[in-house]
C-alpha positions in Angstrom: 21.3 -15.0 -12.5 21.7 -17.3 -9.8 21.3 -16.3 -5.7 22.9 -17.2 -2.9 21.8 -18.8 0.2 22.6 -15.4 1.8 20.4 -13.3 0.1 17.8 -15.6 0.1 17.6 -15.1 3.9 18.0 -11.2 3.4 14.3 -10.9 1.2 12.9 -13.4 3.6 13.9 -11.2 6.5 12.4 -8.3 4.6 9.2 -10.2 3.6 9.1 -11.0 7.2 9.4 -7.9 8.7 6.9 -6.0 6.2 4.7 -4.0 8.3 1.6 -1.3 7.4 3.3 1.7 9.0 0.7 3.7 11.0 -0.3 7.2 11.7 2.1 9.0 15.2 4.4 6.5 14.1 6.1 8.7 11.2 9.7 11.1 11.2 10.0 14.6 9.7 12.9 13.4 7.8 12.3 13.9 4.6 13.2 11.0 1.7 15.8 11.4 -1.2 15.1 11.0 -4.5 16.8 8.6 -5.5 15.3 6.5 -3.4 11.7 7.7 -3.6 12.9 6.6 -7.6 14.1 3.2 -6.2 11.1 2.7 -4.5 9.1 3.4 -7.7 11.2 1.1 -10.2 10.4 -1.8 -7.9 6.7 -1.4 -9.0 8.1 -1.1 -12.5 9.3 -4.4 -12.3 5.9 -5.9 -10.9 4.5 -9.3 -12.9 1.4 -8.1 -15.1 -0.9 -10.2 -17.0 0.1 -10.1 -20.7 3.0 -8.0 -20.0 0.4 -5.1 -20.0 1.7 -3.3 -17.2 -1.3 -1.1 -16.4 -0.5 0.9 -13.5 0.4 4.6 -13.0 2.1 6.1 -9.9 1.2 9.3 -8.4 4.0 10.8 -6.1 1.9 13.9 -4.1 4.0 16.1 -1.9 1.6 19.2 -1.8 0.1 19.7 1.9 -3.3 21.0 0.3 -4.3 18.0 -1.6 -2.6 15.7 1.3 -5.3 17.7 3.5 -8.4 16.9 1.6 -7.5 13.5 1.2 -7.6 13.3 4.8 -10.6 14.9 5.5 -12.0 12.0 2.8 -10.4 9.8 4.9 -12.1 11.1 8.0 -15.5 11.0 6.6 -15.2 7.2 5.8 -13.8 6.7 9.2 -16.7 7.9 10.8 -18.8 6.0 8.4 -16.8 2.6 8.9 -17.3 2.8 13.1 -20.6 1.4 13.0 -19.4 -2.0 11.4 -17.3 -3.5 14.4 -18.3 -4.7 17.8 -14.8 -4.0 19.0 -15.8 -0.2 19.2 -14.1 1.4 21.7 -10.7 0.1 20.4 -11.7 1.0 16.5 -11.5 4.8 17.7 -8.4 4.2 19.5 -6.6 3.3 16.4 -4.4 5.4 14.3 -5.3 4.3 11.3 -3.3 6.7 8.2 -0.6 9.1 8.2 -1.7 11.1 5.0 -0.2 14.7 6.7 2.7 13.4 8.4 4.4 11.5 5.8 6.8 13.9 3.2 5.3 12.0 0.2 1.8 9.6 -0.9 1.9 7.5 -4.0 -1.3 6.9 -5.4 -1.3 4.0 -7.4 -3.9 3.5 -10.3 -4.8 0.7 -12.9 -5.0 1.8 -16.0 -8.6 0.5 -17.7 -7.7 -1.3 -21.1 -8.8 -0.1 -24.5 -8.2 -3.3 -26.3 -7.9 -6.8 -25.3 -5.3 -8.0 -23.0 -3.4 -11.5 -23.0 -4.8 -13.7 -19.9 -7.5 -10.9 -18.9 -10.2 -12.3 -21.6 -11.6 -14.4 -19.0 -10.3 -12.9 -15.9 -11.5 -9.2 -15.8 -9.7 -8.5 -12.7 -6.1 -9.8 -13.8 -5.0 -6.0 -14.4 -5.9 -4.9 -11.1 -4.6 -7.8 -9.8 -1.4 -6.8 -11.7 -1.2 -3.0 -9.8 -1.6 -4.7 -6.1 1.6 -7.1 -7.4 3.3 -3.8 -7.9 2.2 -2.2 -4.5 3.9 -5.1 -2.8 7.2 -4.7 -4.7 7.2 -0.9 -3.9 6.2 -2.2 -0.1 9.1 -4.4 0.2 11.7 -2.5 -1.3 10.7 0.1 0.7 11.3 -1.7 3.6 14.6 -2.9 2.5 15.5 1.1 2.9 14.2 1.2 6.3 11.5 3.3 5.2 7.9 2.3 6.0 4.3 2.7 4.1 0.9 3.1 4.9 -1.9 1.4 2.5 -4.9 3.5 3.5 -7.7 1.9 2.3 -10.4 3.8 4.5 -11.6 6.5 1.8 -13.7 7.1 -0.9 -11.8 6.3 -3.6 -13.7 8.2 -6.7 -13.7 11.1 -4.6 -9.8 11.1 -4.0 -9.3 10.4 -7.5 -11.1 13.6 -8.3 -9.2 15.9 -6.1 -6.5 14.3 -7.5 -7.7 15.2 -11.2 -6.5 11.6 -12.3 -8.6 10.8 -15.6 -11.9 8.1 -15.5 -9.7 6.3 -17.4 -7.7 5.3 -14.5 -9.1 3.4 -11.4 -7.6 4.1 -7.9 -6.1 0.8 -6.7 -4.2 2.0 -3.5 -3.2 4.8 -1.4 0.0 4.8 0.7 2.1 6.7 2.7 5.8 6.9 2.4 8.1 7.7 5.6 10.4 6.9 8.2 8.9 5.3 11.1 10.3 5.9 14.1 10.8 2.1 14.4 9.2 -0.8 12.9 7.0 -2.8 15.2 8.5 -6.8 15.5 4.7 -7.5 15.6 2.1 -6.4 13.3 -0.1 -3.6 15.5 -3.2 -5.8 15.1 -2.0 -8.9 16.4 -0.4 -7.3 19.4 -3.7 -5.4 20.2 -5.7 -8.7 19.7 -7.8 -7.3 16.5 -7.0 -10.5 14.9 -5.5 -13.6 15.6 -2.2 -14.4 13.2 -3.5 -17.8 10.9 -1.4 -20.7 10.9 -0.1 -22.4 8.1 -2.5 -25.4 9.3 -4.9 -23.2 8.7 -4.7 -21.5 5.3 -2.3 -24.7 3.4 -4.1 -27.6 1.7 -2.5 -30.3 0.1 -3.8 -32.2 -3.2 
């Protein structure tokens, strides 16, 4: 299958306008299924070492579960405050929307049992593999105007657990899934000077 020129622009404006959806920033409105199954396929279709695919996807919509992970998430909040100097603006920051979002997908990597085609001398191809399926899920996510939060401030064996997800499975990511409101044209850290954006300068070498 061959594209055109056309919808080569359209996933580079999606890629472009990717953003981490934050907490406050989330509707009500609740998703369909059939595009909560959408959203999901696109991580079906991820690239995985040795065609292993070793991820499972965990759709949680009960408010009980959603409420313990976010009193995790609070407790590794208040532990992560102590690590920057910019402080005062940490605190300020919204930085999940666990409760207000209608669904969170957990996303694990499932540990192998056998060997595995290109992960004999790189251990951490598989995970590797599950964050290649969070970004499809990301962008096609986008691509329905629907936004996600990748929490990554928690304990992740303890969410695991009150998610009763087997030892056998390692928790890769945590998102939220919602409408925002709107999608910021700037990522919130760059426009609250958190972090500089790189330039291509920067990050690109030639050899």
């Amino acid at each position: 299958m061959k594209f055109t020129k056309k919808q080569s622009k359209t996933l580079n404006n999606i890629i472009n306008s990717r953003r981490d959806v934050r907490g406050n920033n989330f509707l009500s409105k609740k998703i369909k299924k059939k595009y909560i199954n959408k959203i999901l396929d696109a991580g079906l279709h991820a690239p995985s070492v040795g065609f292993s695919q070793p991820w499972k996807f965990l759709v949680i919509k009960d408010d009980d579960i959603k409420q313990k992970v976010y009193e995790n998430f609070n407790q590794a909040y208040d532990k992560s405050k102590k690590y920057f100097k910019k402080r005062e603006l940490y605190t300020k920051l919204k930085l999940e929307g666990i409760r207000e979002t209608p669904i969170n997908i957990a996303v694990f990597y499932k540990k192998p049992t056998k060997k595995v085609l290109g992960q004999t001398s790189s251990k951490k191809m598989g995970e590797y593999s599950v964050v290649c399926a969070i970004q499809n899920i990301w962008l096609m996510a986008r691509s329905l105007n629907i936004g996600i939060g990748w929490v990554s401030i928690i304990d992740h064996k303890k969410v695991q657990k009150t998610l009763n997800v087997s030892s056998k499975y390692k928790l890769v990511g945590y998102l939220c899934v919602g409408y925002p409101k709107k999608f910021l044209d700037t990522p919130e850290l760059e426009t609250l000077k958190w972090e500089k954006k790189k330039t291509k300068k920067k990050v690109i070498s030639w050899l």
